[in-house]
PyMOL commands that place a pseudoatom at each C-alpha (Angstrom):
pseudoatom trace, name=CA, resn=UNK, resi=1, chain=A, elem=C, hetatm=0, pos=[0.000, 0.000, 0.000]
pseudoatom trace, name=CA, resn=UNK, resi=2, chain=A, elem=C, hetatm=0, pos=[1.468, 3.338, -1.337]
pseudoatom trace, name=CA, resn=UNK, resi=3, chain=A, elem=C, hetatm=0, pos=[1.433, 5.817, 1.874]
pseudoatom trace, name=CA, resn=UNK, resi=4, chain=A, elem=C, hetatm=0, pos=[0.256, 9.765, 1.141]
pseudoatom trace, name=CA, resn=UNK, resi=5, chain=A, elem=C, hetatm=0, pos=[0.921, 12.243, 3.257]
pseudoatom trace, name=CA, resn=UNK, resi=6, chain=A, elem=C, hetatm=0, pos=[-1.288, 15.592, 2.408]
pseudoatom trace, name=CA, resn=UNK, resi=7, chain=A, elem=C, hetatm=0, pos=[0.321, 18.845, 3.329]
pseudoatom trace, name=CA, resn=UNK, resi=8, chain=A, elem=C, hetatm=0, pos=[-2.630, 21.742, 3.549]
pseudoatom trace, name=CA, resn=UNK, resi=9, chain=A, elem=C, hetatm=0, pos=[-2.593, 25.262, 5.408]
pseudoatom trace, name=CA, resn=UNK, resi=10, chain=A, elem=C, hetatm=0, pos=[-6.547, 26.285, 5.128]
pseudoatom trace, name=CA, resn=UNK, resi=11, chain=A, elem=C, hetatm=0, pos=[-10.060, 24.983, 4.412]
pseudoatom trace, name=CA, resn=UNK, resi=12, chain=A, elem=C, hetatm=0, pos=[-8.788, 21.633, 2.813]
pseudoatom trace, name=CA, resn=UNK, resi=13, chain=A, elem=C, hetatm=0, pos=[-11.269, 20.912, -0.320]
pseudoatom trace, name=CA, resn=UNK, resi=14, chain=A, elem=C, hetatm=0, pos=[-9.336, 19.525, -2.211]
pseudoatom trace, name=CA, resn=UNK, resi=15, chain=A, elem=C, hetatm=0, pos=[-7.614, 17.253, 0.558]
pseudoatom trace, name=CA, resn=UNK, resi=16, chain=A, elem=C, hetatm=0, pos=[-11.047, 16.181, 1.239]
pseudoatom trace, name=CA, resn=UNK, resi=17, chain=A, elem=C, hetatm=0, pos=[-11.682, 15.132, -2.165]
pseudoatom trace, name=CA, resn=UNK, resi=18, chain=A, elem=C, hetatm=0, pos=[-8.353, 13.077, -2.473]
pseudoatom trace, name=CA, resn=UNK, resi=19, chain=A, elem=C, hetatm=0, pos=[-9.468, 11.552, 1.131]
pseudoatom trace, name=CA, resn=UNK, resi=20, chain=A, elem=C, hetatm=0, pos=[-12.675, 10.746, -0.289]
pseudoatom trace, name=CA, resn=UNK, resi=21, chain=A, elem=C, hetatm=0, pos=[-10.834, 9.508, -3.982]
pseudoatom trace, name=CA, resn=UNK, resi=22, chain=A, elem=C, hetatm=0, pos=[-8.819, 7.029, -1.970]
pseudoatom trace, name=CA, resn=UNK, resi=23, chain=A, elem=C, hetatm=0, pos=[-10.956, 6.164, 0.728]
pseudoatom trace, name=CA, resn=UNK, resi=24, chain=A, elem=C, hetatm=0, pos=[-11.146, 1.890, 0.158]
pseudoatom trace, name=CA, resn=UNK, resi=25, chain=A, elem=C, hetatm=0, pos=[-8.454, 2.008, -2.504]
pseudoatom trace, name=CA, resn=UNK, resi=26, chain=A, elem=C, hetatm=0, pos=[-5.940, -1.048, -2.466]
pseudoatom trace, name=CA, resn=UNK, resi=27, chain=A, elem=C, hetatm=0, pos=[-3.703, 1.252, -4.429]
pseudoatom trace, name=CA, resn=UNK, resi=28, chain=A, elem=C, hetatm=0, pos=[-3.091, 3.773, -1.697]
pseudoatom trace, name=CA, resn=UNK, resi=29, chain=A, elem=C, hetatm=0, pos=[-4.036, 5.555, 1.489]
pseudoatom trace, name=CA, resn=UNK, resi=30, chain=A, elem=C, hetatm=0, pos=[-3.958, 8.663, 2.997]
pseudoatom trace, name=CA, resn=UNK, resi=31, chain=A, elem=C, hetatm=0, pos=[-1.517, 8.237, 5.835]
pseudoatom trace, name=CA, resn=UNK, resi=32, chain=A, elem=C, hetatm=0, pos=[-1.293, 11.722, 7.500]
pseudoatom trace, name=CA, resn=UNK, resi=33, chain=A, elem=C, hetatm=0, pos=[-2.671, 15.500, 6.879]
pseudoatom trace, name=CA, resn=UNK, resi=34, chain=A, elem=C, hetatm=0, pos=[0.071, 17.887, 7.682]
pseudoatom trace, name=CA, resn=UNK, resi=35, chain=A, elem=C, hetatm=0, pos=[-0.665, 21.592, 8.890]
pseudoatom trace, name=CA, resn=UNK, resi=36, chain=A, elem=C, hetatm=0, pos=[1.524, 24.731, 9.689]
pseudoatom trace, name=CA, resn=UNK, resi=37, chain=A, elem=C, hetatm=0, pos=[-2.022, 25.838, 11.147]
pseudoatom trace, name=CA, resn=UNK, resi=38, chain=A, elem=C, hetatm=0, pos=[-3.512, 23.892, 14.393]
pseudoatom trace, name=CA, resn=UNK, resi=39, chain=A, elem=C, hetatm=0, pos=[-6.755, 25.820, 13.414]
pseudoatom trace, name=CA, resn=UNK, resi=40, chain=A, elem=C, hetatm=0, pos=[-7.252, 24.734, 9.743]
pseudoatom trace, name=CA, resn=UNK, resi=41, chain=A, elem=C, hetatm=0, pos=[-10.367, 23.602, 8.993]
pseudoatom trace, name=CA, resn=UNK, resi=42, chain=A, elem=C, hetatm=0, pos=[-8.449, 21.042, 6.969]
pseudoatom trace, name=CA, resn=UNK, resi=43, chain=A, elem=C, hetatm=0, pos=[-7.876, 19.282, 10.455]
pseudoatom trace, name=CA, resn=UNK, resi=44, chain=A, elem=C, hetatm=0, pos=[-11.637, 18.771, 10.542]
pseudoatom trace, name=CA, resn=UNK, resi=45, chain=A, elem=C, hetatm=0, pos=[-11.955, 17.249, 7.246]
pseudoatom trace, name=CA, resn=UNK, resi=46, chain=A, elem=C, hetatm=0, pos=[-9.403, 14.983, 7.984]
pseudoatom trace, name=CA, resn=UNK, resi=47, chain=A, elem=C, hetatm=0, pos=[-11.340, 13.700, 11.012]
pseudoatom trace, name=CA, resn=UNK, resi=48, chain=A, elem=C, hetatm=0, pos=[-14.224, 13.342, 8.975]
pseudoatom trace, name=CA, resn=UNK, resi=49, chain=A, elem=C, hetatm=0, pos=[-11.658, 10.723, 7.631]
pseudoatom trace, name=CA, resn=UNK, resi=50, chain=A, elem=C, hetatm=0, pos=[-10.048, 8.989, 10.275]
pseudoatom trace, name=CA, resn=UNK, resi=51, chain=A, elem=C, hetatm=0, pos=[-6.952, 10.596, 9.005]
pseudoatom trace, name=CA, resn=UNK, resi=52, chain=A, elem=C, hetatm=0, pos=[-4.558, 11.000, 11.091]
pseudoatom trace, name=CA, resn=UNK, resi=53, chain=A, elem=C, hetatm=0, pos=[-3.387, 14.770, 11.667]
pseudoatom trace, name=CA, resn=UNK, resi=54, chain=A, elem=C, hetatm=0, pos=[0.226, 16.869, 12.959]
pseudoatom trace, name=CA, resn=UNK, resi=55, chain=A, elem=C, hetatm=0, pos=[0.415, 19.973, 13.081]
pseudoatom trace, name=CA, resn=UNK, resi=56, chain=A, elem=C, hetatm=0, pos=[4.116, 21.797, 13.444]
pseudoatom trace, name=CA, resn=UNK, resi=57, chain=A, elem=C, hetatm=0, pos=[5.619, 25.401, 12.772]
pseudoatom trace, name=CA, resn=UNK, resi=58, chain=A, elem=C, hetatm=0, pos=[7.555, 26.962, 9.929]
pseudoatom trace, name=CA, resn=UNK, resi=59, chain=A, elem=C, hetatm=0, pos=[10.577, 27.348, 12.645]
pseudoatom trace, name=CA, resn=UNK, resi=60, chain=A, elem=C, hetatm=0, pos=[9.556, 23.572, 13.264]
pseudoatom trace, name=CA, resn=UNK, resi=61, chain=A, elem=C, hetatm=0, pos=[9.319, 22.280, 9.336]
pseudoatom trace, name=CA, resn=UNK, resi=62, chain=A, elem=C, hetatm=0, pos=[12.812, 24.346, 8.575]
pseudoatom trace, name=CA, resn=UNK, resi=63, chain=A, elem=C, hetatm=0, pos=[14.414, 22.385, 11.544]
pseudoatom trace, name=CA, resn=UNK, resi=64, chain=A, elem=C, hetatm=0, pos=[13.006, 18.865, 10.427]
pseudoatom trace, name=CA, resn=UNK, resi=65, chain=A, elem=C, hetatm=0, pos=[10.194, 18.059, 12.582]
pseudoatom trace, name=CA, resn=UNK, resi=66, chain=A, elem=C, hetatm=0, pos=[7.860, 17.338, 9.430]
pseudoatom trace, name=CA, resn=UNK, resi=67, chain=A, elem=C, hetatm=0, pos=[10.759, 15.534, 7.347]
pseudoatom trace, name=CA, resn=UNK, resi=68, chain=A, elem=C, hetatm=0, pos=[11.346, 13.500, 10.469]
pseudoatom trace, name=CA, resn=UNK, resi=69, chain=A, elem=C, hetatm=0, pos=[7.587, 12.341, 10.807]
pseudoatom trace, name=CA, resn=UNK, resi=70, chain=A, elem=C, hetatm=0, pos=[6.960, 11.912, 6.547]
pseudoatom trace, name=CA, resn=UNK, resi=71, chain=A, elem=C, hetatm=0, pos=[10.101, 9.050, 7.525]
pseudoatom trace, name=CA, resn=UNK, resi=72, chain=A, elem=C, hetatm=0, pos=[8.648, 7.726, 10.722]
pseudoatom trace, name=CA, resn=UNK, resi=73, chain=A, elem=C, hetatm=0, pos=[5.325, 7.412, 8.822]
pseudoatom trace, name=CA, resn=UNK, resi=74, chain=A, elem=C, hetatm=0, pos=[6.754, 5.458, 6.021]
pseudoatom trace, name=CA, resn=UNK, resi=75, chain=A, elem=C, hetatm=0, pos=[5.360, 8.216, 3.512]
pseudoatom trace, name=CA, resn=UNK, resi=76, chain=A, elem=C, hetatm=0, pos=[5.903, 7.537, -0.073]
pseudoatom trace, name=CA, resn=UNK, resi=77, chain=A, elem=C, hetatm=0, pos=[4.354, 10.587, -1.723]
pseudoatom trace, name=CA, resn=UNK, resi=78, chain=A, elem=C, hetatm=0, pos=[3.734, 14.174, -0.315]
pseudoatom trace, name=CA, resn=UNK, resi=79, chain=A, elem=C, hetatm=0, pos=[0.810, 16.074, -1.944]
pseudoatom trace, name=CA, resn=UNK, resi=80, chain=A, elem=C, hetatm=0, pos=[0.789, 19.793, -1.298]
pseudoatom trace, name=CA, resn=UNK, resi=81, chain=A, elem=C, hetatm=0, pos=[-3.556, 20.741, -1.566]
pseudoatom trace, name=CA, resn=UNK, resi=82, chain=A, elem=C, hetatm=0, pos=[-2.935, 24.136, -0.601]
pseudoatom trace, name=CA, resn=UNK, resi=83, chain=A, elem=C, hetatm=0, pos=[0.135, 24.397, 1.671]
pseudoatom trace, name=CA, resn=UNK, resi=84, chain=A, elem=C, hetatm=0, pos=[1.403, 27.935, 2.060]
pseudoatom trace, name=CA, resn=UNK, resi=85, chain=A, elem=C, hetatm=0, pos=[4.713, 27.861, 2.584]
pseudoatom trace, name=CA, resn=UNK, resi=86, chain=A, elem=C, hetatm=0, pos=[7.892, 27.042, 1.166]
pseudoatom trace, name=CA, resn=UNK, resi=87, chain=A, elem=C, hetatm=0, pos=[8.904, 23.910, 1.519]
pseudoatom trace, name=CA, resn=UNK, resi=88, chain=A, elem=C, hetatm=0, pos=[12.894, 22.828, 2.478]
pseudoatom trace, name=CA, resn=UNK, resi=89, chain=A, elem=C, hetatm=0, pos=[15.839, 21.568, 0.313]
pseudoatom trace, name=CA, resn=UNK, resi=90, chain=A, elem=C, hetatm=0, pos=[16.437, 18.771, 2.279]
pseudoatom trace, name=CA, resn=UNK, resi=91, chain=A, elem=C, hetatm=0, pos=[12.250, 17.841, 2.225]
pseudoatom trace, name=CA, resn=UNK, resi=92, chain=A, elem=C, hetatm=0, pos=[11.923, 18.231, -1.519]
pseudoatom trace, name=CA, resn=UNK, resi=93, chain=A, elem=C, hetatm=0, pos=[15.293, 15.862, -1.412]
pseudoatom trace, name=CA, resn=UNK, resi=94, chain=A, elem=C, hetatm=0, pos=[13.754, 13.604, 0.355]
pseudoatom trace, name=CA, resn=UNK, resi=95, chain=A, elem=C, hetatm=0, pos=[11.080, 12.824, -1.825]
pseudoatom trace, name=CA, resn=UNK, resi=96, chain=A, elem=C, hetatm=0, pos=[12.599, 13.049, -5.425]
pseudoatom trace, name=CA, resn=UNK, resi=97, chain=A, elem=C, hetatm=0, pos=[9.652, 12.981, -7.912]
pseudoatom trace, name=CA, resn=UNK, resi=98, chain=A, elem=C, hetatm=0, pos=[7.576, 12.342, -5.515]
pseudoatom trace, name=CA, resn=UNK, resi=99, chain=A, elem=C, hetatm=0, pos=[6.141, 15.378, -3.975]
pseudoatom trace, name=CA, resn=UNK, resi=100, chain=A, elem=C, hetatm=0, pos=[3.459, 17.036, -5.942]
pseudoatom trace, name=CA, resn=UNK, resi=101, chain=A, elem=C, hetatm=0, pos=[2.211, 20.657, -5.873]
pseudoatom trace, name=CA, resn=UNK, resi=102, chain=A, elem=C, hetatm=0, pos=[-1.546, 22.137, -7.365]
pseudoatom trace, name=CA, resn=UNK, resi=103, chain=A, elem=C, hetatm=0, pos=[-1.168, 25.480, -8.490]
pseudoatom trace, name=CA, resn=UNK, resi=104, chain=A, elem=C, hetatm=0, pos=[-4.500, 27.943, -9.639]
pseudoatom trace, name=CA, resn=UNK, resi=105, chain=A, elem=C, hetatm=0, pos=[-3.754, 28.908, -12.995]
pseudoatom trace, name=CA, resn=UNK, resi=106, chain=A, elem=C, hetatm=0, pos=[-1.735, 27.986, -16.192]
pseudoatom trace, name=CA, resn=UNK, resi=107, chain=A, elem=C, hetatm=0, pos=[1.936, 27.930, -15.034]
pseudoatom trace, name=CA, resn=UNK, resi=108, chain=A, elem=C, hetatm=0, pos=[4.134, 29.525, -16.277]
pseudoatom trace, name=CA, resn=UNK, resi=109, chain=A, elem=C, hetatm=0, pos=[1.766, 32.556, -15.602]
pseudoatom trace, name=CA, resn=UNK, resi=110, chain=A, elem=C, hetatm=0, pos=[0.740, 33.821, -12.218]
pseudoatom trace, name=CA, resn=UNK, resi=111, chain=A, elem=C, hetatm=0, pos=[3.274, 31.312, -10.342]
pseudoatom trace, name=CA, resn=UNK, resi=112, chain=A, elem=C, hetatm=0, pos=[6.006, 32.282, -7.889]
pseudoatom trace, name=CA, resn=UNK, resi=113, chain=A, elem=C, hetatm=0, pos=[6.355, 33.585, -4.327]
pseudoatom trace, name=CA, resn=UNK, resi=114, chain=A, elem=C, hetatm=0, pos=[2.650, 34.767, -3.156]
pseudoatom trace, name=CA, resn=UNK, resi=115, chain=A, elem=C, hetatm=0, pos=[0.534, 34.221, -5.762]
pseudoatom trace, name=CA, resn=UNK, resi=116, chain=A, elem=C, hetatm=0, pos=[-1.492, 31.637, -4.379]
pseudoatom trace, name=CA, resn=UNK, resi=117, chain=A, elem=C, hetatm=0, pos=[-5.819, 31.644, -3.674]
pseudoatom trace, name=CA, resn=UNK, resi=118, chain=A, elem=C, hetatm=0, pos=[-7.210, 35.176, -4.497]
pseudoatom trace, name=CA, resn=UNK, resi=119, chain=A, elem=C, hetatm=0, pos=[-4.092, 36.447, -5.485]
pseudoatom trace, name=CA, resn=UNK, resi=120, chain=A, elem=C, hetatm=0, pos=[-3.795, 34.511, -8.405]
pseudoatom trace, name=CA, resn=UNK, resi=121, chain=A, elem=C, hetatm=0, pos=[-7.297, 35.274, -9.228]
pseudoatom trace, name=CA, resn=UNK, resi=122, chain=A, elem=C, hetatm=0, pos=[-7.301, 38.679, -9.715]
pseudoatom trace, name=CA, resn=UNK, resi=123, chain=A, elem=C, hetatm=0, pos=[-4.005, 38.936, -11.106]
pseudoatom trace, name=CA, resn=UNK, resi=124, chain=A, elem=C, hetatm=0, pos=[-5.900, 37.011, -13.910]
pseudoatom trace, name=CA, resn=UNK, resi=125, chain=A, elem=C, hetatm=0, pos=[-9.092, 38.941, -13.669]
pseudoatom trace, name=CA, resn=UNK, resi=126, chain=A, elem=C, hetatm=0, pos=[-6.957, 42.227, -13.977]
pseudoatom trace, name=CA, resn=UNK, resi=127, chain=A, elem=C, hetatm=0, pos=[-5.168, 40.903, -16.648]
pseudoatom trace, name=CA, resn=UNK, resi=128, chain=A, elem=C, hetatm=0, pos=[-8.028, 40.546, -18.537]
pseudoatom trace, name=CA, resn=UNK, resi=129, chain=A, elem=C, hetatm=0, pos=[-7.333, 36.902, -20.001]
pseudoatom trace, name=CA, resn=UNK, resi=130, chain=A, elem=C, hetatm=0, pos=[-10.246, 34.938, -21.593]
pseudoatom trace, name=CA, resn=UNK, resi=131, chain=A, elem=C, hetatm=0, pos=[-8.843, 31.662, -19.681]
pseudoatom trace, name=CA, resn=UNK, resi=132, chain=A, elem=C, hetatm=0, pos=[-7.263, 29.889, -16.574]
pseudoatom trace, name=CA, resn=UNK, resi=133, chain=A, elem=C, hetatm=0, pos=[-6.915, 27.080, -15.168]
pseudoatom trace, name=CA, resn=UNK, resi=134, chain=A, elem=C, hetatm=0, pos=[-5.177, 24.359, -12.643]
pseudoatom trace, name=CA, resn=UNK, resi=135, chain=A, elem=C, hetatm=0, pos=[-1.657, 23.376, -12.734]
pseudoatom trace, name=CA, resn=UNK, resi=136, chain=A, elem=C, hetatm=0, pos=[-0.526, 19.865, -11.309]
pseudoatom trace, name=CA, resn=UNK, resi=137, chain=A, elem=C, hetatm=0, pos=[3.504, 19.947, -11.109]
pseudoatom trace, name=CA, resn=UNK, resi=138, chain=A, elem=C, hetatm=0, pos=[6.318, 18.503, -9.347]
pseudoatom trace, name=CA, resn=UNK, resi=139, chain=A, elem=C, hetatm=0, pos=[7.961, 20.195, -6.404]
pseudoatom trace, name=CA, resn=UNK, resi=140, chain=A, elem=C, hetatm=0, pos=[11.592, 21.282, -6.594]
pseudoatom trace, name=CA, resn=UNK, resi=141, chain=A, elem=C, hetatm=0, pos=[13.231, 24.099, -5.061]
pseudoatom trace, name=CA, resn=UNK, resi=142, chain=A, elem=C, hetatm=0, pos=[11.580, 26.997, -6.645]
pseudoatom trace, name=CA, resn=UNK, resi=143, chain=A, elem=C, hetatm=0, pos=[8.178, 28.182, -6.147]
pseudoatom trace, name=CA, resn=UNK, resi=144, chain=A, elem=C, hetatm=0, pos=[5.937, 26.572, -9.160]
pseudoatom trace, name=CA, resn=UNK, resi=145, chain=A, elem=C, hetatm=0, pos=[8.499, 25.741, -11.509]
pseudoatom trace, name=CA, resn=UNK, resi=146, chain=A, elem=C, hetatm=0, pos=[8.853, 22.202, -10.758]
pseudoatom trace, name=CA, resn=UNK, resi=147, chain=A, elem=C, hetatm=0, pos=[8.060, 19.720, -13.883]
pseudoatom trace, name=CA, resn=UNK, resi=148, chain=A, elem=C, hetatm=0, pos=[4.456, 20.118, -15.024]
pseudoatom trace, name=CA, resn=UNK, resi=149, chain=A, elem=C, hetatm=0, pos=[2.271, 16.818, -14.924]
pseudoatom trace, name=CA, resn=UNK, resi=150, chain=A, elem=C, hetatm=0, pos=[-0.916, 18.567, -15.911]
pseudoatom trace, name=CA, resn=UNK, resi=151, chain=A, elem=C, hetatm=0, pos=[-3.161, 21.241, -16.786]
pseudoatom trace, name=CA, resn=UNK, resi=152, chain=A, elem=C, hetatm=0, pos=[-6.581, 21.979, -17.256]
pseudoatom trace, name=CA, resn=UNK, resi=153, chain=A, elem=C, hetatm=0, pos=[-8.027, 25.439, -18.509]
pseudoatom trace, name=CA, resn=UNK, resi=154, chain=A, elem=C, hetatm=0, pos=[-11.444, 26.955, -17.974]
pseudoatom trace, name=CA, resn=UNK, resi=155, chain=A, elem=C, hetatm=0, pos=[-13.096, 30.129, -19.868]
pseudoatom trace, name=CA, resn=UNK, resi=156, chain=A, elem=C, hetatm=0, pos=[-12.752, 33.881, -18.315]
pseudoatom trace, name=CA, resn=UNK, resi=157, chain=A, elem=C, hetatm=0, pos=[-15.429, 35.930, -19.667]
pseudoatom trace, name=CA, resn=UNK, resi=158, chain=A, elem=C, hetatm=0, pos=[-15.688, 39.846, -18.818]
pseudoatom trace, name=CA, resn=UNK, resi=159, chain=A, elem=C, hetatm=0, pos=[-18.504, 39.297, -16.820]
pseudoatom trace, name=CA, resn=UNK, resi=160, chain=A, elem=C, hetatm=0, pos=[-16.225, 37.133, -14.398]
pseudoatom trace, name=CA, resn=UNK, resi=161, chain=A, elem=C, hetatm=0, pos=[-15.367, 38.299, -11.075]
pseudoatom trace, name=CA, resn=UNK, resi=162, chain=A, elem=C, hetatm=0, pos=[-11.711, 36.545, -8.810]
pseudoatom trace, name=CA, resn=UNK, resi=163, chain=A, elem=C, hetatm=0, pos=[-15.060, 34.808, -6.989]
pseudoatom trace, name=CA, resn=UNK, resi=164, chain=A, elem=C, hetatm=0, pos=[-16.155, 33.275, -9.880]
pseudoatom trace, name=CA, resn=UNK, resi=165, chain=A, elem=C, hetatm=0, pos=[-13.076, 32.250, -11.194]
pseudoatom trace, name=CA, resn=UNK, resi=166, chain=A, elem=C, hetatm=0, pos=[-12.049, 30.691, -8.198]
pseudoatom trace, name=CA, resn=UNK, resi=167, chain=A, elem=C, hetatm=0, pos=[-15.080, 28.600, -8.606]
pseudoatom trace, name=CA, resn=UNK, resi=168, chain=A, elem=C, hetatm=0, pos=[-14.204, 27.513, -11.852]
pseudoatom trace, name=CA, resn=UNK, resi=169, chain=A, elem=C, hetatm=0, pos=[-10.769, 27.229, -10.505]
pseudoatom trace, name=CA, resn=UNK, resi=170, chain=A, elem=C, hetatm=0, pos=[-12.362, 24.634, -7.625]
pseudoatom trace, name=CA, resn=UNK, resi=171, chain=A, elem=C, hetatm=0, pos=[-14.355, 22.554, -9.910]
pseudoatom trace, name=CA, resn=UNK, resi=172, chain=A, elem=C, hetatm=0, pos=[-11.235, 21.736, -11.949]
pseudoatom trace, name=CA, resn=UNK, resi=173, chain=A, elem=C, hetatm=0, pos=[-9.003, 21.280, -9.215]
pseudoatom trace, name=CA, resn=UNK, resi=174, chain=A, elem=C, hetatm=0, pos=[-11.873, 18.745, -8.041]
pseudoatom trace, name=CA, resn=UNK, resi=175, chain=A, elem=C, hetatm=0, pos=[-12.197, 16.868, -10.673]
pseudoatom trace, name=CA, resn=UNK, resi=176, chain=A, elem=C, hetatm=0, pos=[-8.673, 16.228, -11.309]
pseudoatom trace, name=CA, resn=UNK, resi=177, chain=A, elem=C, hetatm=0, pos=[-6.290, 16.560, -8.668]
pseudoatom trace, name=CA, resn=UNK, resi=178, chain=A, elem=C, hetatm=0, pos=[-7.250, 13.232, -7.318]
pseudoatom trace, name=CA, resn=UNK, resi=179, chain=A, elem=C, hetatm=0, pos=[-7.330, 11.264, -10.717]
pseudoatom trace, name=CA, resn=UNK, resi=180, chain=A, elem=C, hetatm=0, pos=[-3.749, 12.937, -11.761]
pseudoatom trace, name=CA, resn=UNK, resi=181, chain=A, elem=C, hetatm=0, pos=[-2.414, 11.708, -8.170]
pseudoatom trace, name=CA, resn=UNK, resi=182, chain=A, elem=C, hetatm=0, pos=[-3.563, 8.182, -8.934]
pseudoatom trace, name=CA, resn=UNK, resi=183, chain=A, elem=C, hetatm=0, pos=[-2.194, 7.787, -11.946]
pseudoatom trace, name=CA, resn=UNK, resi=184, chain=A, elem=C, hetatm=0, pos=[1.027, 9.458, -10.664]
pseudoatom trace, name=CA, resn=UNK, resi=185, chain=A, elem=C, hetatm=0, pos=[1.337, 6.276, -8.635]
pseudoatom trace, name=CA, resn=UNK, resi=186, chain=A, elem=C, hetatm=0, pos=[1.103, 3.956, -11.188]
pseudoatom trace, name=CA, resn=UNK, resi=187, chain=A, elem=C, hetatm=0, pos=[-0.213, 0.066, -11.511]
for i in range(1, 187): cmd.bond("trace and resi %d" % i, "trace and resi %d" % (i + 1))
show_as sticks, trace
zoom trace
């Protein structure tokens, strides 16, 4: 059984979808939801689960508390659904093609150090571009420029607000975060 540990700093949608994707699979299980945030509502979800949950600091993650618990877990793949900070060297080394990020829009564009949620939303919205979408990529040491895995674009029309988008935004990342983590895995 293929271990997954979920790393997620807010509400936790799509963690709860890939809970809910794996939930009975012989493939894989969710192992572990990570937070930098006791209070995430992400914690919840993964109750909801029977997943188990650890919660540490930024201070904590750069001094190897979280690397040290992926290991004593036996975690074979780290999924970031919405995790908000950078993550360390020696964690990204740790899992060599194995730790996957989703990112809400069409990388290259919008990616990079704090363009994440809204942000990324409005940049589009103000950019007035007819389309977006999700981005499924490996992590490496840069923010959103690790190897792209898969994207998936939705319309923009002017009558669009950064709400709406995000919704569109959400229904993609949905739909296919889960599948494209499956099939990461292989047979």
């Amino acid at each position: 059984m293929i271990k997954l540990a979920i790393l997620a700093s807010g509400s936790g949608s799509n963690a709860e979808k890939i809970m809910a994707h794996f939930q009975g699979s012989t493939k894989a299980a969710i192992s572990l939801i990570a937070s930098n945030k006791a209070d995430a509502f992400v914690m919840e979800r993964a109750k909801k689960f029977g997943v188990p949950t650890f919660t540490f600091t930024r201070k904590e993650m750069d001094a190897g508390v979280l690397l040290a618990k992926l290991q004593e877990e036996k975690i074979d793949w780290v999924i970031l659904a919405g995790f908000l900070l950078k993550i360390p060297e020696e964690l990204i080394r740790a899992f060599p093609n194995r730790m996957v990020n989703i990112h809400p829009a069409l990388l290259p564009k919008y990616g990079g150090k704090g363009m994440y949620g809204h942000h990324v939303h409005e940049a589009v919205k103000a950019a007035g571009d007819t389309e977006t979408g999700i981005t499924i990529h490996l992590v490496n040491e840069h923010y959103d420029e690790g190897k792209i895995i898969f994207q998936a674009a939705t319309s923009v029309t002017p009558e669009d607000t950064p709400d709406s988008i995000a919704q569109k935004v959400h229904t993609l990342e949905h739909r296919y975060f889960p599948e494209v983590i499956e099939s990461l895995l292989g047979s």
